[in-house]
C-alpha positions as CSV (number, residue, x, y, z in Angstrom):
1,X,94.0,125.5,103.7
2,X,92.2,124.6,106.9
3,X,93.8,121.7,108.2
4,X,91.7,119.2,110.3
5,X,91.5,116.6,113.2
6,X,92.1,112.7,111.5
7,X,92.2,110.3,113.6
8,X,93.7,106.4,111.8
9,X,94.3,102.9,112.9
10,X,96.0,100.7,110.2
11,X,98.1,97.7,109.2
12,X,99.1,94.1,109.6
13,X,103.0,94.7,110.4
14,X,104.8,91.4,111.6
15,X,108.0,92.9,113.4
16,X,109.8,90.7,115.5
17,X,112.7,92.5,117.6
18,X,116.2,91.1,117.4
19,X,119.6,91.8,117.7
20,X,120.4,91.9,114.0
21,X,118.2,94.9,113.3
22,X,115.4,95.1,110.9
23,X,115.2,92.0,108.9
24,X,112.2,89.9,110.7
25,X,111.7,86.0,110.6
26,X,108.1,86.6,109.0
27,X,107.3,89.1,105.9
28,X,107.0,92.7,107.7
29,X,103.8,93.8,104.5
30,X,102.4,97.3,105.0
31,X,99.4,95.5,103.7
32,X,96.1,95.7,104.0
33,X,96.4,99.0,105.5
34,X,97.1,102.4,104.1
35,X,99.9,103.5,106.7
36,X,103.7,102.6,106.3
37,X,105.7,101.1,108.8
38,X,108.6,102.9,110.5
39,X,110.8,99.5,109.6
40,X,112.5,98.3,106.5
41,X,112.0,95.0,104.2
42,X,116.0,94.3,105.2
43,X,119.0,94.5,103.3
44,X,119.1,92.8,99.9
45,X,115.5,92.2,100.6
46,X,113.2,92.8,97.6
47,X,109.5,92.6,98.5
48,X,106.1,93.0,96.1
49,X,102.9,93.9,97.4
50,X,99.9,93.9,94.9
51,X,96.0,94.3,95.3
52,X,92.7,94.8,94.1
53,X,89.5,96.5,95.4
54,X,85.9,98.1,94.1
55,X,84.8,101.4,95.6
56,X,81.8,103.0,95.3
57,X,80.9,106.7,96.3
58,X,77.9,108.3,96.0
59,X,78.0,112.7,96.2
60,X,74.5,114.0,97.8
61,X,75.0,117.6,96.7
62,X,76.1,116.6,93.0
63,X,73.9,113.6,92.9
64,X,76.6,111.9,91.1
65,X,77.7,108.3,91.6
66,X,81.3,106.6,91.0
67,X,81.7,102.6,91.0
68,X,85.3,101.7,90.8
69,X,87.8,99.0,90.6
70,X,91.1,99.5,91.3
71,X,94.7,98.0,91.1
72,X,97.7,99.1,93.3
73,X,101.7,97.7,94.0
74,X,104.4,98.4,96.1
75,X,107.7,97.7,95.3
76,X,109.9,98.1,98.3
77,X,113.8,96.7,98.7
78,X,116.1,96.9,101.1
79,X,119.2,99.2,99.8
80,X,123.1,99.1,101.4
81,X,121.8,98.9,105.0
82,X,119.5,97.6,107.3
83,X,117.6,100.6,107.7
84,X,117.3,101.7,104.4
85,X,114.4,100.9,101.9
86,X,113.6,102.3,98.5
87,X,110.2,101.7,96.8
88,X,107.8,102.7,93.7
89,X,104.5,102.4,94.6
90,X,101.3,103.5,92.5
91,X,97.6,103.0,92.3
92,X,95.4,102.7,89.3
93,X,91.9,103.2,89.0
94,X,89.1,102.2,86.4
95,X,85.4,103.8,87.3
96,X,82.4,104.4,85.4
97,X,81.1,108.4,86.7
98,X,77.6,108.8,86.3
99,X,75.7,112.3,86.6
100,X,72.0,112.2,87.5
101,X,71.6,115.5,88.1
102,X,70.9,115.6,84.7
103,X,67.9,114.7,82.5
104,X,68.6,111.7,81.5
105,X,71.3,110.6,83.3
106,X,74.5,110.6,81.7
107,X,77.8,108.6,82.6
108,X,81.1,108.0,81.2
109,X,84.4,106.0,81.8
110,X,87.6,107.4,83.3
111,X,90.8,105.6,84.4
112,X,94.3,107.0,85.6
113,X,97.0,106.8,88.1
114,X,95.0,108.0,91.8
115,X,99.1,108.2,92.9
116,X,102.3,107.2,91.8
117,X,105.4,107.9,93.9
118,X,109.2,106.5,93.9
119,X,110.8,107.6,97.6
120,X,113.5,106.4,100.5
121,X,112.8,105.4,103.9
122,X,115.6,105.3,106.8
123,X,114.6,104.1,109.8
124,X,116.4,106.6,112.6
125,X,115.6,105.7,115.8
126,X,114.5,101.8,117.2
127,X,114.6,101.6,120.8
128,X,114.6,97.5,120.9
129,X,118.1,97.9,119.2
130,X,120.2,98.3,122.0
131,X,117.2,97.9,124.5
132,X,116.9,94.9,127.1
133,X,113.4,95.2,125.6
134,X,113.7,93.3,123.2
135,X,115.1,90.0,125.4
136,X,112.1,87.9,126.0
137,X,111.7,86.3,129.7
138,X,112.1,82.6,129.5
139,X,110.4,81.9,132.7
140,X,107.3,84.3,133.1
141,X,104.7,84.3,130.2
142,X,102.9,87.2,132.1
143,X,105.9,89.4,131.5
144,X,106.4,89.1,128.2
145,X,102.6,89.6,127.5
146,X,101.8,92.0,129.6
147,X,101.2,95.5,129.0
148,X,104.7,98.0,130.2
149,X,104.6,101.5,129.3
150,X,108.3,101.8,128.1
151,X,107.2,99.7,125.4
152,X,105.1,102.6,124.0
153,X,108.4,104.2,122.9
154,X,108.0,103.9,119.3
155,X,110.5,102.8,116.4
156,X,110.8,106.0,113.8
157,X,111.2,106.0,110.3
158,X,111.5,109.2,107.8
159,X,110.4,108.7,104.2
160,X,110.9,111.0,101.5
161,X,109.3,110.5,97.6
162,X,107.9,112.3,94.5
163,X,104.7,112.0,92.8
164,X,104.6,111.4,89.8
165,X,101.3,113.0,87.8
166,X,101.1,111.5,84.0
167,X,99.4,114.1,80.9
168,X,95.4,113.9,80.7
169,X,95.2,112.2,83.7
170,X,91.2,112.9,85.1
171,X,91.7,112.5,88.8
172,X,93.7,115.5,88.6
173,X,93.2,118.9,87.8
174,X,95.4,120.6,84.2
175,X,97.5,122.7,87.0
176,X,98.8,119.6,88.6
177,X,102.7,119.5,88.4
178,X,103.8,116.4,87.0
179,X,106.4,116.0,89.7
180,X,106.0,117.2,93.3
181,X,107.2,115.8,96.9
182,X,105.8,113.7,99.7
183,X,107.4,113.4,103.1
184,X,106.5,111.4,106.1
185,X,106.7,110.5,109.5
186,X,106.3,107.0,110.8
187,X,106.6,105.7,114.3
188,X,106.0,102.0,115.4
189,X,105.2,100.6,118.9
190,X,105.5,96.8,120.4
191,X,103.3,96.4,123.4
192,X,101.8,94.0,125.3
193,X,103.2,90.6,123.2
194,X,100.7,90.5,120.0
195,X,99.8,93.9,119.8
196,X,101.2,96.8,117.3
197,X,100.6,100.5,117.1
198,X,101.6,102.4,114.1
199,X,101.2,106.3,113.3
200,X,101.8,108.3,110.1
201,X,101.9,111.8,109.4
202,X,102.2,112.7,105.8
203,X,102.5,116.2,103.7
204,X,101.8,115.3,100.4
205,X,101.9,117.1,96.6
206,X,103.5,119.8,98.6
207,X,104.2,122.2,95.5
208,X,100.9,121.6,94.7
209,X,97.7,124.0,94.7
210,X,95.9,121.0,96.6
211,X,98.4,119.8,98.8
212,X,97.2,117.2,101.2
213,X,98.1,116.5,104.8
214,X,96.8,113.3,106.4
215,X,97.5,111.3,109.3
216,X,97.0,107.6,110.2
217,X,97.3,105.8,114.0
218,X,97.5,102.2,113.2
219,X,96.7,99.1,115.7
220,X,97.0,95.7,114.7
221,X,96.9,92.4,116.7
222,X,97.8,89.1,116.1
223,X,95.9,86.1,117.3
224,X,96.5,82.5,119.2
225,X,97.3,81.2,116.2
226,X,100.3,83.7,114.7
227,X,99.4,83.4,110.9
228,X,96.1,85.4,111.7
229,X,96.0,89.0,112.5
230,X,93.5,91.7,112.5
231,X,93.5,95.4,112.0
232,X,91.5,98.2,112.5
233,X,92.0,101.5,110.8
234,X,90.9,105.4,110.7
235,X,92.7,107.4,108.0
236,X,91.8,111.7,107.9
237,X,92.4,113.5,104.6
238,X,92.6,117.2,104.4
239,X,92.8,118.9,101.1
240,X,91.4,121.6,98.5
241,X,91.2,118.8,96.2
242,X,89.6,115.9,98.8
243,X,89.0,115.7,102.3
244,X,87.3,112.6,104.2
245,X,87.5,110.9,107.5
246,X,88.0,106.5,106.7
247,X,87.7,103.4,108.5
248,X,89.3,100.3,107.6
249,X,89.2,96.8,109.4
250,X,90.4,93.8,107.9
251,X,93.0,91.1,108.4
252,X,95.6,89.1,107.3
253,X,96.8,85.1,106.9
254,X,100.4,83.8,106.6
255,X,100.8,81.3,104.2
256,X,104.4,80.8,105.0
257,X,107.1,83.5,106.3
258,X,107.7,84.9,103.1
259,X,104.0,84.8,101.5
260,X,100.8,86.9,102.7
261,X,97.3,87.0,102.0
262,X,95.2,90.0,102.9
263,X,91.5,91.3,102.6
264,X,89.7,94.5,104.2
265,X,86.5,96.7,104.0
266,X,86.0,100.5,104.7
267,X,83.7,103.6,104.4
268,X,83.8,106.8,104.7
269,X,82.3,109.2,107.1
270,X,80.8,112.2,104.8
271,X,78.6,111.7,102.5
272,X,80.3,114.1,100.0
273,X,81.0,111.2,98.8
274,X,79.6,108.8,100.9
275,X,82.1,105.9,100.1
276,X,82.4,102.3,101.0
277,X,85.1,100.3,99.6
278,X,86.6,96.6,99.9
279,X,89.6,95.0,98.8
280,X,91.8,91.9,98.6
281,X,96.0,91.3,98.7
282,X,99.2,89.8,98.9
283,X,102.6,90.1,99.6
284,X,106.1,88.5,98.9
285,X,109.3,88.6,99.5
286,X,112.5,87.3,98.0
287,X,115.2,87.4,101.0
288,X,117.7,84.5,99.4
289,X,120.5,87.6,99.4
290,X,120.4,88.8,102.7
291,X,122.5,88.1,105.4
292,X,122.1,89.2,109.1
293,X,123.4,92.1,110.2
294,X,125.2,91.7,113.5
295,X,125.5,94.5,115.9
296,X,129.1,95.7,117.0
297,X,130.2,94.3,120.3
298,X,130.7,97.9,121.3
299,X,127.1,98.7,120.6
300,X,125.7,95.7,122.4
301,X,124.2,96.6,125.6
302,X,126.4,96.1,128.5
303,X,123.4,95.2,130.9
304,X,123.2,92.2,129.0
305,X,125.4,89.4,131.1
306,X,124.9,91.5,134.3
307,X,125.1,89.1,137.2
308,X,122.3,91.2,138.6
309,X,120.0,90.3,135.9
310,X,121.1,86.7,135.6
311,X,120.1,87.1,139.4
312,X,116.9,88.5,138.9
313,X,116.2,85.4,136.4
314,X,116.6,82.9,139.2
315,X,113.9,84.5,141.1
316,X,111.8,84.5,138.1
317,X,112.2,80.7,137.4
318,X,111.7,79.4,141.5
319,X,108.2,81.8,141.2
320,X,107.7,80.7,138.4
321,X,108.2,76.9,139.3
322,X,106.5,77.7,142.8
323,X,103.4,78.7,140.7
324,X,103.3,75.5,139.1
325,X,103.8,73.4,142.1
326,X,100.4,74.9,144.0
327,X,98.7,74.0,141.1
């Protein structure tokens, strides 16, 4: 299998960084994206995420046509520990394919699972843990919002899941197993106050004959106003079975901390199929059992109440107050 070049730019992903790990004060959806965040829902967090879209492709060479509408859900809770999350996810698809290559043109209706996978994610690395990253400056707005390049290291999260491949289903060729496994990498950067950068890299159906690799780099921003934030998106698919390059933009609108509203648009880049798709979410999350996780005093870090920091504070506020005062 000749594995190509994707490029990907995805997802709202409201993380705020704390000292009590991965919980966040806002709902942390992978929604309306198609990447996963390297971060967890929380523990004893149980979070749905549901959607609808209509896609329609168009193959030049086949001169066939596809118009779809679709339904997908995420399940995702937050199991034992902060950094743990499992999740059932899936994607159902109803389309009418019509073939006019032929004389007349014939169509007929189709509808099946497009995925359907149960998996774990641990989070295994977060550098704003023990980081004096994540302590905001009280006195200079330029420094909280300003772009550093430590703040590139990203946040990385392993997942691990089966598909799941039901009898007769049409999207997928009689050979298909009915199980087979997915892995993935994700990684998650903070930069510059309002501004998110997520990457995935995923081996997928990998006992398969058509086993897919993909990748996604995700960047997402978040306005003035925090309940608004906008994404832009380019996922690559390489695959016997399907290859594409897509673009996604869209954004997202909080109605309150546990309660999202999401909406997108894409197309593809080939036009074997040529593709162009839109779609409309939401998320929730039900966080009444979870308590914060505190971080050992051992595991604090130390540079935290250093008098030379407290120090360099000071200097911070009289600038800071200097700056005001020529105005």
């Amino acid at each position: 299998m000749k594995t190509k070049s994707i490029l990907a730019v995805l997802g709202f992903l409201f993380i705020t960084t704390s000292s009590f790990a991965q919980y966040t004060e806002v709902i942390n959806s992978n929604r309306p994206g198609a990447s996963i965040s390297a971060y967890s829902v929380g523990k004893n967090v149980i979070q749905l995420e549901a959607g609808m879209s209509v896609d329609r492709q168009e193959h030049k060479n086949l001169n066939t046509e596809v118009n779809a509408f679709g339904l997908d859900f995420a399940v995702r809770y937050g199991l034992f520990k902060e950094q743990l999350e499992i999740s059932w996810e899936g994607a159902y698809q109803f389309d009418t394919f019509t073939n006019n290559a032929s004389n007349p043109p014939f169509d007929f209706n189709r509808n099946g699972f497009l995925s359907h996978t149960i998996g774990a994610k641990y989070m295994i690395y977060d550098p704003y843990l023990k980081s004096e990253l994540e302590k905001p400056n009280l006195y200079s707005w330029k420094a909280n919002n300003s772009f550093r390049w430590k703040d590139l290291i990203p946040a990385i999260g392993i997942y691990a899941g089966a598909n799941f491949v039901f009898s007769d289903n049409p999207y997928f060729p009689r050979t298909e197993p009915s199980v087979s496994p997915k892995v993935t990498v994700a990684t998650q950067s903070h930069f510059a106050g309002r501004w998110v950068f997520v990457s995935n890299i995923t081996y997928d159906r990998i006992t398969s004959d058509s086993k897919e690799l993909s990748y996604i780099l995700t960047l997402t921003h978040a306005f003035d106003n925090p309940k608004w934030s906008a994404f832009v998106e380019h996922q690559g698919i390489d695959s016997d079975r399907y290859a594409d390059a897509l673009f996604r933009a869209g954004g997202a609108y909080l109605l309150g901390d546990d309660f999202q509203l999401d909406a997108y648009i894409g197309a593809g880049v080939k036009n074997t199929p040529t593709r162009i798709f839109a779609g409309v979410g939401l998320s929730y999350r039900f966080d009444d059992m979870h308590v914060d996780e505190l971080i050992p005093i051992d595991e604090q870090d130390p540079k935290g109440d250093d008098p030379k920091n407290k120090k360099k504070d000071e200097k911070e506020l009289e600038k800071f107050e200097d700056d005001g005062n020529d105005n």
